[in-house]
C-alpha positions in Angstrom: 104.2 105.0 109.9 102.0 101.7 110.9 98.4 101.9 109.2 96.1 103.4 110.5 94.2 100.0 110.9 96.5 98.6 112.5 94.3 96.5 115.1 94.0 98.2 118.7 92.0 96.3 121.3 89.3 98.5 122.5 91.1 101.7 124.2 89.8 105.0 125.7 91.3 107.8 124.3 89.7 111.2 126.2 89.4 114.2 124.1 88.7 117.2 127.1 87.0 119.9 125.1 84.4 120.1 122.5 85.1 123.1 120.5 86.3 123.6 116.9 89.7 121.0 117.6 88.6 119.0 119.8 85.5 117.5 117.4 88.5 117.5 114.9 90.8 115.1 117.0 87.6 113.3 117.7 86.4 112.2 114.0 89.8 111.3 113.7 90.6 108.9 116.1 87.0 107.6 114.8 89.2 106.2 111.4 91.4 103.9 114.1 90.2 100.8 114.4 90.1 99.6 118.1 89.6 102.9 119.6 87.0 104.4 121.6 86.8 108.7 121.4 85.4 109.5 124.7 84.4 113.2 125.1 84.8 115.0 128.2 82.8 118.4 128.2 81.2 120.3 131.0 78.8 122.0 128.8 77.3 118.7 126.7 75.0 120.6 124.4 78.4 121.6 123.1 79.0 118.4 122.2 75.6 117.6 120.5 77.6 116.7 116.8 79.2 114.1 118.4 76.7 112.0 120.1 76.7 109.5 117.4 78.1 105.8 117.4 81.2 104.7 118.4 81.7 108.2 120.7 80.8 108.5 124.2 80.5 112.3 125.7 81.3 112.4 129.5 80.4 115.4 131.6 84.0 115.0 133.9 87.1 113.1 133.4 86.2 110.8 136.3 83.0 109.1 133.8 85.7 108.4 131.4 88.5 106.2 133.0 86.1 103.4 132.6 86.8 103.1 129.1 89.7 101.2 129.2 91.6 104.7 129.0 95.2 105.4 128.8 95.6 108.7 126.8 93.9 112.1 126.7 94.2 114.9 124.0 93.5 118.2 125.9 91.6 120.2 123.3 90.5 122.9 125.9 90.8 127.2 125.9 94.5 127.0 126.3 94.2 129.1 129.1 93.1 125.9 130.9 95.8 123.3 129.4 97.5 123.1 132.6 94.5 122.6 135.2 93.2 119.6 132.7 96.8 118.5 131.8 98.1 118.1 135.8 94.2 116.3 136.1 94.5 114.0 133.6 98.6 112.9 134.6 97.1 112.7 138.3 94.5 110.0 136.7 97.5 107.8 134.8 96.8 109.2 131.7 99.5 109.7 128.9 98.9 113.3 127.3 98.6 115.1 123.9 98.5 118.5 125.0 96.9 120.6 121.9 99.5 123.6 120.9 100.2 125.7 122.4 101.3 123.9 125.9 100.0 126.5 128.1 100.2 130.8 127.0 103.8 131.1 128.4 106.9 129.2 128.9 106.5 129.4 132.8 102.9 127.9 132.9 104.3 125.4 130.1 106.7 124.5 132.7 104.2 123.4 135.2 103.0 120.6 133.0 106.5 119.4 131.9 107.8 119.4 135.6 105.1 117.3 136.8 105.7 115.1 134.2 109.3 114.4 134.9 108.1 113.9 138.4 105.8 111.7 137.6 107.2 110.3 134.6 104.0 110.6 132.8 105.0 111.3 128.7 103.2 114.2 127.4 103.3 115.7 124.0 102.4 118.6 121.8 99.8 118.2 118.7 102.1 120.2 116.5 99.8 118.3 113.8 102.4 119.1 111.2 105.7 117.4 111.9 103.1 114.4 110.7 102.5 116.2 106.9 103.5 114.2 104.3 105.0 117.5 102.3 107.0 119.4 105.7 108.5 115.9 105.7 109.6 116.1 102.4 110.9 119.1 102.5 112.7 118.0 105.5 114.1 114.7 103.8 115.4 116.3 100.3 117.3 119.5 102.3 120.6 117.8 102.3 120.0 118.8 98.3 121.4 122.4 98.8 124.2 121.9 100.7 124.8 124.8 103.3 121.9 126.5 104.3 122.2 130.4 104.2 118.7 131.2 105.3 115.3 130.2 105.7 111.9 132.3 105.1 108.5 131.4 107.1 105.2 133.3 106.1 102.1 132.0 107.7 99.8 134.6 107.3 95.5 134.5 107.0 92.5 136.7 108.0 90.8 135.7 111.2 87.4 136.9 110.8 87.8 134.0 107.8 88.8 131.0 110.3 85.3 130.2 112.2 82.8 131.6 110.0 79.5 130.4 112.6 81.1 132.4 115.4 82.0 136.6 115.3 86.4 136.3 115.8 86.4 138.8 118.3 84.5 136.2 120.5 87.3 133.7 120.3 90.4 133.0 122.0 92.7 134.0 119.5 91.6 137.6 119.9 92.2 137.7 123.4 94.8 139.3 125.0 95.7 136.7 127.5 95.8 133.4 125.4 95.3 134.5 121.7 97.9 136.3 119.1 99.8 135.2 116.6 102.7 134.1 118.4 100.6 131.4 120.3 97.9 130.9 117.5 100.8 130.3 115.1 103.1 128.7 117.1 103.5 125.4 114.2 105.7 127.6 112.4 108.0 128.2 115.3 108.0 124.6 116.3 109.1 123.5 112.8 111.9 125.8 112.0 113.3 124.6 115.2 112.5 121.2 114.8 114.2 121.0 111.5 116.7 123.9 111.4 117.4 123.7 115.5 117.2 125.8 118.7 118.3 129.6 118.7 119.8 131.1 121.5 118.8 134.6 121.4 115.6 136.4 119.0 115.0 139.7 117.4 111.1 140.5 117.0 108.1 142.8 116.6 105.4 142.3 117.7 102.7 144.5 116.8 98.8 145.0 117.1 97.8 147.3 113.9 94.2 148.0 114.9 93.0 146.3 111.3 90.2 143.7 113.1 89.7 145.7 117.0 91.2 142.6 119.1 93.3 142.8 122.1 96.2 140.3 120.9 98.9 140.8 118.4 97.8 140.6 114.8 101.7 140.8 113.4 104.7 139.4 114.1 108.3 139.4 112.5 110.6 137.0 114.2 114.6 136.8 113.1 117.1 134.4 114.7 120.4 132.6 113.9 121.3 129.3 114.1 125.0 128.6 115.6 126.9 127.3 112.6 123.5 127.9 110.8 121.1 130.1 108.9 118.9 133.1 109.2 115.5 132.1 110.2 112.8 135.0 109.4 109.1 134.4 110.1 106.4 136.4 109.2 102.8 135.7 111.1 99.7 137.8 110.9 96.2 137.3 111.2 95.4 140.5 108.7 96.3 138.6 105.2 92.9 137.9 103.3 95.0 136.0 100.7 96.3 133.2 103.1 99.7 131.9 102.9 101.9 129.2 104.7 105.3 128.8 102.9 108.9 128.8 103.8 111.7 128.6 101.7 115.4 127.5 102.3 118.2 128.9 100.6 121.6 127.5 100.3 125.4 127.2 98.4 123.5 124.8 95.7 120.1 126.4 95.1 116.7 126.7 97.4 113.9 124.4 98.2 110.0 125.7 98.9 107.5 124.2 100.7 103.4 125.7 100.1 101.8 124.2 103.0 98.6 125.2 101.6 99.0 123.1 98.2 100.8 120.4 99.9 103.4 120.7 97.3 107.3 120.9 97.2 110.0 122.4 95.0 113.6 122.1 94.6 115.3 124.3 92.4 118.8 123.4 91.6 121.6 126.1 90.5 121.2 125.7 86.8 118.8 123.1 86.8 115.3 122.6 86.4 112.7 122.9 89.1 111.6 119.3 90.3 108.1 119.7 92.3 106.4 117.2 94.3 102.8 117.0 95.1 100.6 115.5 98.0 97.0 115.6 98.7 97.2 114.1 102.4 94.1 115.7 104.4 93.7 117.4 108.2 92.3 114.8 109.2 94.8 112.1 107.6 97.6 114.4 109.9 95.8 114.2 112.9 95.3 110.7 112.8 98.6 109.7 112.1 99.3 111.8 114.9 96.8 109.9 117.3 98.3 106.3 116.1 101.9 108.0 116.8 100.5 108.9 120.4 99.4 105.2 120.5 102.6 103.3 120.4 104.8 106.1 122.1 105.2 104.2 125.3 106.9 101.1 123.5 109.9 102.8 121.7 109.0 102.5 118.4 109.3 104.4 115.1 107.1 107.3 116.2 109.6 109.9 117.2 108.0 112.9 115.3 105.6 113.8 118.2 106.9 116.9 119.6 107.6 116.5 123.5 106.4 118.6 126.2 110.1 119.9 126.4 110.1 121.4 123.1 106.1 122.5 123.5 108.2 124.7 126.8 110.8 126.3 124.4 109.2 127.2 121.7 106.9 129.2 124.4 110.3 130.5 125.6 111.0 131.5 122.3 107.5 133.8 121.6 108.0 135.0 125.7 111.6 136.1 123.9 110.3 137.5 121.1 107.8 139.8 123.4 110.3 141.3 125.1 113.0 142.3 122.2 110.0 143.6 120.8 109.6 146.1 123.8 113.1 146.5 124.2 114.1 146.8 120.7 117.5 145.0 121.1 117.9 141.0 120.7 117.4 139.7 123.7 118.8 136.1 124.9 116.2 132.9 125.0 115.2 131.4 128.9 114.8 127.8 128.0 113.2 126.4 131.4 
């Protein structure tokens, strides 16, 4: 990846939404020299934190082309990615659409069609395809030779994630655009991303009545890749201890990944473990990820962004998972 430094000359970048991710994305494009994070929120006292220098805050989209603008992150309730997303392609504007694309594969579709019309690019901030361990893990794979299977746990307590706000006020317990499935979505992105594209899911979903939401606190996804592993995943929002591993076992051994140490470990058949450690930040992802979403339109090295296809079919793959879980059979995956 180029340095973060690397000199920019003076461009807009539009982050719409002021919540909890949005200030994130905004503090760090703040670290790229040559760029200017222009804030678009209806409601401005939300955006009181960031009124400092270097950062504009716009009330509509319209105050911020002025900037020199050519990209927008849309950091909004995802329940309104695709109003902002068709605005912002409508205005020129080359997108990072905050994960998930839209709450189902259909409304995902809307963005990505309009894009191929248009033939605006538009993205997904899976933040991380851009950490410095998943890559790792990723890079060393070819160690164990044939893959059997692969285990995913992402699991955490919700009322622990936003501590200044009560969790059954946020999105994530909503029935419409929270749940694990969407909240959690990174997990399903990777495994595809590295392991590929299953055609067909078994799943349960399940809402245990531990916090009093409306979305799914649990799920248990299980697929199979042609000519490749098992893929498991575990997701809950119920796990006070959090956890974000997975684990790939194959013919010569298994490699783990501990995305909340940033750490690796290969373990060879009669060998002993070799582990790897990183101590990259959030922020040091997300920036990465913005210089990435920089220099995508002049076909260079940043090919790690995920694309608004893929941001549509991992959304096929939860709306897939939904259904086997109310079916109870595996049921087949509707890629748009």
């Amino acid at each position: 990846m180029a340095d973060k430094d690397r000199q920019t000359k003076n461009i807009g970048i539009v982050v719409i939404g002021a919540g909890s991710i949005g200030v994130q994305h905004c503090h760090a494009l703040q670290d790229i020299r040559g760029v200017i994070p222009v804030v678009v929120s209806r409601r401005l006292e939300c955006a009181q934190d960031l009124t400092q220098p270097g950062v504009s805050v716009v009330k509509h989209l319209k105050d911020a082309l002025s900037f020199n603008t050519s990209f927008a992150i849309i950091a909004s309730e995802t329940i309104s990615h695709v109003e902002h997303s068709l605005e912002a392609m409508a205005a020129g504007l080359t997108l990072l659409v905050e994960k998930p694309l839209a709450i189902d594969s259909i409304e995902a579709n809307k963005i990505h069609s309009v894009a191929k019309i248009s033939k605006k690019l538009v993205f997904v901030g899976c933040v991380l395809r851009f950490s410095d361990s998943l890559n790792k893990f990723r890079a060393i794979l070819h160690n164990l030779g044939k893959i059997y299977s692969v285990r995913i746990e992402c699991q955490s307590y919700l009322p622990s994630w936003r501590t200044n706000r009560p969790y059954r006020e946020c999105y994530s317990a909503s029935l419409e655009e929270g749940g694990v499935l969407r909240d959690l979505i990174h997990e399903i992105d990777y495994a595809c991303w590295i392991f590929g594209w299953p055609d067909s899911i078994y799943g349960k979903i399940a809402n245990l009545g531990v916090l009093d939401i409306d979305s799914e606190e649990v799920a248990e996804l299980l697929w199979t890749i042609q000519e490749g592993p098992f893929v498991s995943i575990r997701l809950d929002y119920i796990t006070q201890l959090p956890r974000r591993k997975m684990t790939a076992y194959g013919e010569d051994g298994y490699l783990e990944w501990d995305g909340i140490a940033n750490t690796v470990t290969l373990t060879k058949n009669n060998s002993v473990a070799e582990k790897f450690e990183f101590h990259q930040t959030k922020k040091e992802m997300l920036t990465t990820q913005a210089m990435a979403l920089l220099y995508s339109g002049i076909g260079s090295e940043y090919s790690m962004l995920a694309t608004g296809e893929e941001g549509v079919k991992a959304l096929a793959v939860c709306d897939a998972a939904r259904k086997a879980s109310s079916t109870g059979v595996e049921e087949k995956i509707s890629y748009q």
